[in-house]
LUMDO-545309 format. One line per 4 residues: number of its first residue (from 1); their letters; for each residue x, y negated, z negated of C-alpha. Coordinates in steps of 0.001 Angstrom, whole numbers, plus 524288, in hexadecimal, padded with zeros to 5 digits. Layout:
<nodes>
NUM	a	X/Y/Z  ...
</nodes>
This chain:
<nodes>
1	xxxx	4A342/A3D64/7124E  4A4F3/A3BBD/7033D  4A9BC/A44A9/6F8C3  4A2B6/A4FAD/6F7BC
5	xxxx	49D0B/A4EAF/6E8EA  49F29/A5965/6DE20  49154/A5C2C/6DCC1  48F45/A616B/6ECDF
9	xxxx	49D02/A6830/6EC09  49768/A6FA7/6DFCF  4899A/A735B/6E8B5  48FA9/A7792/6F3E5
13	xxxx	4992B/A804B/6ED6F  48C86/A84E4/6E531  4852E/A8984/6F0C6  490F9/A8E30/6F8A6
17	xxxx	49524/A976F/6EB95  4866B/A9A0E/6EBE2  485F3/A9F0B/6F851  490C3/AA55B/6F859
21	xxxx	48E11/AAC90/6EB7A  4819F/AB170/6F1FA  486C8/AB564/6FF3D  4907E/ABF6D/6F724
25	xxxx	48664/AC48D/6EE69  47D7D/AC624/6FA20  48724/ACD69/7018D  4885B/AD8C6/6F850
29	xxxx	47C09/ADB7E/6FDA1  47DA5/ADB80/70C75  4823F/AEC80/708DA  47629/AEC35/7053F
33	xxxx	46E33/AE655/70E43  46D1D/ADD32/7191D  45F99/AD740/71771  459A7/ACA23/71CE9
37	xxxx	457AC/AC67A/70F1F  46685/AC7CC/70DB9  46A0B/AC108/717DC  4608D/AB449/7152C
41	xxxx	4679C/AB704/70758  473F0/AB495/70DC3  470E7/AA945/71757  46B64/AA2C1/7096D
45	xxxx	47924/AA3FB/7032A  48037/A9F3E/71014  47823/A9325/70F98  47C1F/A90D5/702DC
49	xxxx	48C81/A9274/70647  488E7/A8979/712C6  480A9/A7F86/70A7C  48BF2/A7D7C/7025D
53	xxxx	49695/A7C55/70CFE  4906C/A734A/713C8  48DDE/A6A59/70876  49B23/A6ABD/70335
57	xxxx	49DC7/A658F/71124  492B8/A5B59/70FA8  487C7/A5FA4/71990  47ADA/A59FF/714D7
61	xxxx	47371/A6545/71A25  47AB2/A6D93/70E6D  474BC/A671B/704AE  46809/A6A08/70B3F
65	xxxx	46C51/A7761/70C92  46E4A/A79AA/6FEAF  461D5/A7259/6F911  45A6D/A7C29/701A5
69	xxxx	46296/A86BF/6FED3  45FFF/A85AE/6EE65  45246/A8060/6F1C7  44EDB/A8FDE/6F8EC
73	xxxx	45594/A9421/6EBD0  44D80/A8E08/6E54C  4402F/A9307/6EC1A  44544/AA13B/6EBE4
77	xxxx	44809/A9F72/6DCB4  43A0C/A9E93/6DAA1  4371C/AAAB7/6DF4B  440C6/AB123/6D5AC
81	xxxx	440DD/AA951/6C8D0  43E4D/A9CC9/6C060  44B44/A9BB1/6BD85  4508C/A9D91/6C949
85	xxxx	44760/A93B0/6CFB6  44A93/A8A4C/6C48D  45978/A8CBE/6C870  4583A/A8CAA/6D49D
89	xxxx	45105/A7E49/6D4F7  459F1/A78A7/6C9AD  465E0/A7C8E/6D521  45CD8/A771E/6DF73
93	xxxx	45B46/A69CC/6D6A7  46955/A66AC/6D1A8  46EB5/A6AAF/6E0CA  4659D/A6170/6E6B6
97	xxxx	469C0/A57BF/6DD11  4768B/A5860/6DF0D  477D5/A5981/6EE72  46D30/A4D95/6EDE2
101	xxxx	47667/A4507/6E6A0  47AFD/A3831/6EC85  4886F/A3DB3/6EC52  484EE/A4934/6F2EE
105	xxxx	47BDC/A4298/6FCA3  48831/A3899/6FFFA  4910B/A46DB/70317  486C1/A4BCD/70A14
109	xxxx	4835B/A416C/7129A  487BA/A439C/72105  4931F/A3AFA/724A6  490E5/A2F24/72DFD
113	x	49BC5/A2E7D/737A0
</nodes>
């Protein structure tokens, strides 16, 4: 396997502070209320923590993960607003970018033994 680069250490750390981040401010509200909308809320955030794990580790799949992960960000923004659908894709674009570099793409090829 090669050297992880920079660039996939940076996203995976990203999404894993992400979903952690979300899981505690989500949890605050589990006094409240233990919804299904809270708990697809909280399955969302775990993806996130496992996304990143996993490509830290260099699992293809993760990077798949994540794209689709910021990609259903990206479709709920535009229900809310511009600017959050215009953040939302600008994350989408520079994440793809970077996971779809060559140097990623040589990390996060599976190993032939």
């Amino acid at each position: 396997m090669s050297k992880r680069p920079i660039s996939v250490t940076i996203v995976g750390w990203l999404f894993i502070a992400t979903g952690i981040i979300g899981l505690v401010y989500h949890a605050s509200e589990w006094r409240h209320s233990i919804g299904q909308e809270l708990v697809w809320i909280e399955l969302v955030r775990l993806l996130a923590v496992v996304g990143g794990v996993f490509l830290l580790r260099g699992h293809n799949w993760a990077r798949w993960l994540l794209i689709a992960w910021i990609a259903f960000h990206v479709a709920l923004s535009a229900f809310q607003s511009v600017s959050a659908l215009v953040t939302h894709a600008a994350l989408l674009a520079v994440i793809s970018w970077v996971l779809f570099r060559p140097d990623a793409t040589l990390y996060l090829r599976p190993s032939r033994s």
